[in-house]
N, C-alpha and C positions, 0 to 999 in steps of 0.2 A: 452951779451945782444945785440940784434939787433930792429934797431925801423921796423914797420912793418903796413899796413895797413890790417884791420880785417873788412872783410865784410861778412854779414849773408844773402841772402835771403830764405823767409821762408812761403811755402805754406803753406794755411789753409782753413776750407771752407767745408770738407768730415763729414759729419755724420757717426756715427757708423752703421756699415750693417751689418745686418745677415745671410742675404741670400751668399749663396758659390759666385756667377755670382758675386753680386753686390762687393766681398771684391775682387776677384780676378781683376776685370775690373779695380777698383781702384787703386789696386797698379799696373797695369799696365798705370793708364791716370798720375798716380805720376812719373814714372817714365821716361815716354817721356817728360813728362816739364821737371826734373830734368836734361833730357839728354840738353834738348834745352837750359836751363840756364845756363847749364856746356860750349856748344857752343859760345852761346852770350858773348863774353867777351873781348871788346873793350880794356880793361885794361890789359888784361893776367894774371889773377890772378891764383893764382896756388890754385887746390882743396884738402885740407886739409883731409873732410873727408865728408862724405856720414851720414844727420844728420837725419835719419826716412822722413819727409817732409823739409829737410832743406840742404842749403850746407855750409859750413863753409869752405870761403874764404879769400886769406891772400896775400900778395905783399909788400915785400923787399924794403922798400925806404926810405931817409931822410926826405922828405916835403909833405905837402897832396896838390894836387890840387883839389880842391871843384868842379871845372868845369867837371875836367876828371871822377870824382865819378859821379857827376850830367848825365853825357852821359851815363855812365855806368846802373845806375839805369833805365834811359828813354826806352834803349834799351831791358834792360831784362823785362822789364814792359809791352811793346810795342808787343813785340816777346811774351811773354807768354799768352795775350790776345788775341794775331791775331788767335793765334794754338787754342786755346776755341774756338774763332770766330767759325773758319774752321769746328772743330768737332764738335760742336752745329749744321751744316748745312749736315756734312758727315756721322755722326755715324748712326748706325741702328740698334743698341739696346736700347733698354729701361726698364733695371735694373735700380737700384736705384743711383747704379755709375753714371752710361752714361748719365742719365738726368737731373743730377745736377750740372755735370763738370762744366758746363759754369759761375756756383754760387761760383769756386773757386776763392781765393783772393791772395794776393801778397803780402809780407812787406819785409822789407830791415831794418836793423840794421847796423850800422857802426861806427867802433870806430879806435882809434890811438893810439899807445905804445911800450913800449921795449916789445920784448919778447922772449925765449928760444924756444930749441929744444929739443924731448925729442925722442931719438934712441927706439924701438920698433921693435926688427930683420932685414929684410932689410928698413925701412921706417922710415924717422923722423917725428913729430908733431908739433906743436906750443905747448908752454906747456907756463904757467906764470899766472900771476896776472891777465893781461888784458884779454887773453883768457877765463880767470871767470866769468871777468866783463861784456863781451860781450853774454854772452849766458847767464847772467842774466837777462838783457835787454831785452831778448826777452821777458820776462814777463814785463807789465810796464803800466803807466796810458794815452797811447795816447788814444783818444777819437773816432779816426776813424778806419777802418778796413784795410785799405790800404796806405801802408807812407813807406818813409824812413825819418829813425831815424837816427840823428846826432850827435855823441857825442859833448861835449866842444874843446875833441882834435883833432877834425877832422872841424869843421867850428866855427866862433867864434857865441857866444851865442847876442854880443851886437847890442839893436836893436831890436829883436824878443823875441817874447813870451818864455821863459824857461819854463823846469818844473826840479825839483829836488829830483832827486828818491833815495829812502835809501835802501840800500840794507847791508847782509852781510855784505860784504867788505868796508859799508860807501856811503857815496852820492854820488852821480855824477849828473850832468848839463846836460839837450838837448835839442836838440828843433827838431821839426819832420815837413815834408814836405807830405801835402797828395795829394794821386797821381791820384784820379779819373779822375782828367780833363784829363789826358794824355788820354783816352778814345777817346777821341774827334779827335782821330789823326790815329785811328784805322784804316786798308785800308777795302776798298770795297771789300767784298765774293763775286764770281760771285752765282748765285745756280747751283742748279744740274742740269744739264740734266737729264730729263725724258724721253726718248725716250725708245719705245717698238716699236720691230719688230711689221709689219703689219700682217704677218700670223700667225693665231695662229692656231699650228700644233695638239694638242689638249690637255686636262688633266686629271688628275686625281686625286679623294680622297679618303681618308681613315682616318677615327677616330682610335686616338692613345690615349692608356691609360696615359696620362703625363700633367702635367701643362703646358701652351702654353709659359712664357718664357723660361721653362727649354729646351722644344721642341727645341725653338729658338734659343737657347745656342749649344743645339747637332747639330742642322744643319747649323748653320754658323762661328761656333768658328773649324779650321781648324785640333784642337789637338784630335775632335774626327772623323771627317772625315773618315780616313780610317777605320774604326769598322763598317761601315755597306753601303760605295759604293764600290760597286765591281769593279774589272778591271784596276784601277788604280794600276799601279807597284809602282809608287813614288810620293810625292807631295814635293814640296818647298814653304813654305812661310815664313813671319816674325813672329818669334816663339814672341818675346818682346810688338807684338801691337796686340791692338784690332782690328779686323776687321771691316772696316766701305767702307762704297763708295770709289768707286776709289783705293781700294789696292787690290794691283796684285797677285797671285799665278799660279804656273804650276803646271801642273797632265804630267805623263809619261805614255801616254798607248800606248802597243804594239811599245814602244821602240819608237813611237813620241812625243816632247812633246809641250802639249799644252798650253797654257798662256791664264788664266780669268783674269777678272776684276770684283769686288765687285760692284754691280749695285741693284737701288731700283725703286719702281714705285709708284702711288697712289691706294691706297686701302681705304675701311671702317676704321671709329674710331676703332671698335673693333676689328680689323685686323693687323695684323704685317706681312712685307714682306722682306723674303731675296732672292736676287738674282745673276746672274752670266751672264755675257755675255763674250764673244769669236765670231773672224772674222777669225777664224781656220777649222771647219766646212767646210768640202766638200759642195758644190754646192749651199753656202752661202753668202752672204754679213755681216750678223750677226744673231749673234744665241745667244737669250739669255731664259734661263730656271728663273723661278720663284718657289718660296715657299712660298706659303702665308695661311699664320695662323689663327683662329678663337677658340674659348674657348665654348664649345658648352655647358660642363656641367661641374661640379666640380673633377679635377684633370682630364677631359678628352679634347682633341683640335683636331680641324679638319684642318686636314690639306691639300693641294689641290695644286699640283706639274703642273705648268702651260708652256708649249714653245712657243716661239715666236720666227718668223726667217722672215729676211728679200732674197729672193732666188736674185742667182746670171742668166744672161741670162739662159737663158733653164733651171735652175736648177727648178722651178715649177714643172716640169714633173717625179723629183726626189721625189716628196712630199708625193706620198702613200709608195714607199717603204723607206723611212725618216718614218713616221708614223710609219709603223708595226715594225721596227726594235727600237726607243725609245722606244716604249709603252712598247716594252720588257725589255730594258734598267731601266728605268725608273719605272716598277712594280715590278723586283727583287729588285731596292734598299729598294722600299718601304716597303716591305717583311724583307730585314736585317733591317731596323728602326727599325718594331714593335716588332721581334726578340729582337734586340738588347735591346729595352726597355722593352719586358714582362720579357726579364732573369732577372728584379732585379737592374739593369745599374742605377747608381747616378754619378752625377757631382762631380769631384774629388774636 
């Protein structure tokens, strides 16, 4: 037997989604927190195991220091708010995921005890009594939505409000600290840059038989990208995140390769915009292309492919044949979309 400290924290907060976009976004926004609180770890506690919305945490020692857990909890609390913060300001979807991230919560369980190891091929586990005890905890009578919970053997109870929970395995004592105010300590988001090239080089639209977020999902979720623009040989991005402002990907055409940035603009309420900018562009300062959305009639969306570039000296004089040669660029894609959507094409 070895004594051990056991810590839980454990998102919550996601509604059940039906829609494909809304479950896929989700375990993608779970999973960057989970990476971020696997990060934050003042303590070095080693990650046991990977729990749906939870991680289950554990660290080797004789004595609890209250204060060190105390740091521990602030940080990962801190850190997991500021990244809501951020994507509340960055994201540019609006499934049912992405617009309710910012409604996710936080809780923290922690307890103290002897505990074993249990071999598992090449991997050990925590295995034991206390390990029981602590994932029963997660169920329990605290009153508010965001705490960490303290067992008896982890801080003492005297003094403070106890509660005493029966469980299975018998009662246990805690008492729970809640963590809203830490809110209060939150840093400052800058916003976004809004900026649009001054020339708008010009656009185009076309009604597409499709629901306008599913639209939205084909045109800026990067895994369908290549099924309907041409010319790209390669693309690189972060297969694990949601695309939102500010994240970067390369396209490799004709053996150059180019570097966007996920970029938005102001539009109408019934409007959705995705965009890209690049200062790669021959005879450019910045070149940013827009997509923006509109829901004209049921299951049909209009959609309206917009450029904007900022020219580099002389480069103006580039601007009719910049023009005729997009407009080409630019009506083939539109051509494989609606292609690509009348064959029948559904969101995996």
């Amino acid at each position: 037997m070895q004594k051990a400290l056991l810590f839980i924290p454990d998102i919550s907060g996601f509604t059940e989604f039906v829609h494909h976009t809304s479950i896929t976004h989700s375990r993608h926004i779970i999973a960057e927190l989970l990476e971020l609180l696997i990060d934050t770890n003042p303590m070095h506690l080693e990650l046991a195991e990977i729990e749906g919305d939870a991680l289950f945490l554990y660290k080797l020692q004789d004595k609890v220091d209250i204060k060190l857990i105390e740091k521990q909890v602030e940080e990962m609390y801190l850190a997991f708010h500021t990244h809501l913060k951020r994507y509340e300001y960055q994201r540019i979807c609006q499934c049912g995921a992405c617009t309710s991230a910012y409604n996710l919560q936080l809780k923290f369980v922690i307890h103290y005890g002897e505990i074993e190891f249990i071999k598992i091929k090449d991997s050990e586990k925590p295995y034991g009594s206390n390990v029981i005890q602590i994932h029963r905890l997660l169920k329990n009578e605290v009153p508010v939505n965001e705490y960490a919970l303290f067992t008896e053997s982890v801080n003492s109870t005297q003094g403070k409000d106890e509660i005493t929970a029966h469980y299975d395995f018998g009662s246990i004592n805690y008492t729970y600290t809640a963590l809203n105010y830490l809110k209060e300590r939150l840093p400052e988001i800058k916003l976004i840059p809004d900026n649009v090239p001054k020339h708008k080089l010009f656009h185009e639209t076309e009604i597409i038989k499709i629901p306008m977020n599913d639209l939205y999902e084909v045109i800026s979720n990067f895994d369908y990208r290549l099924l309907w623009t041409k010319g790209i040989d390669k693309l690189e991005y972060e297969k694990n995140k949601i695309n939102r402002v500010g994240e970067k990907h390369r396209c490799l055409v004709n053996n150059k390769e180019v570097e966007q940035v996920t970029v938005t603009k102001q539009v109408e309420n019934n409007q959705l915009v995705y965009g890209e900018s690049t200062n790669l562009v021959p005879f450019t300062k910045k070149f940013n292309n827009y997509f923006v959305l509109e829901e004209v009639k049921d299951g049909h969306t209009k959609l309206t492919v917009e450029i904007f570039v900022d020219f580099k000296p002389f480069g103006i004089i580039m601007k009719p044949l910049m023009k005729k040669n997009l407009k080409k660029i630019i009506s083939e894609n539109i051509k494989e979309l609606v292609v690509l959507i009348d064959s029948g094409f559904t969101l995996n």
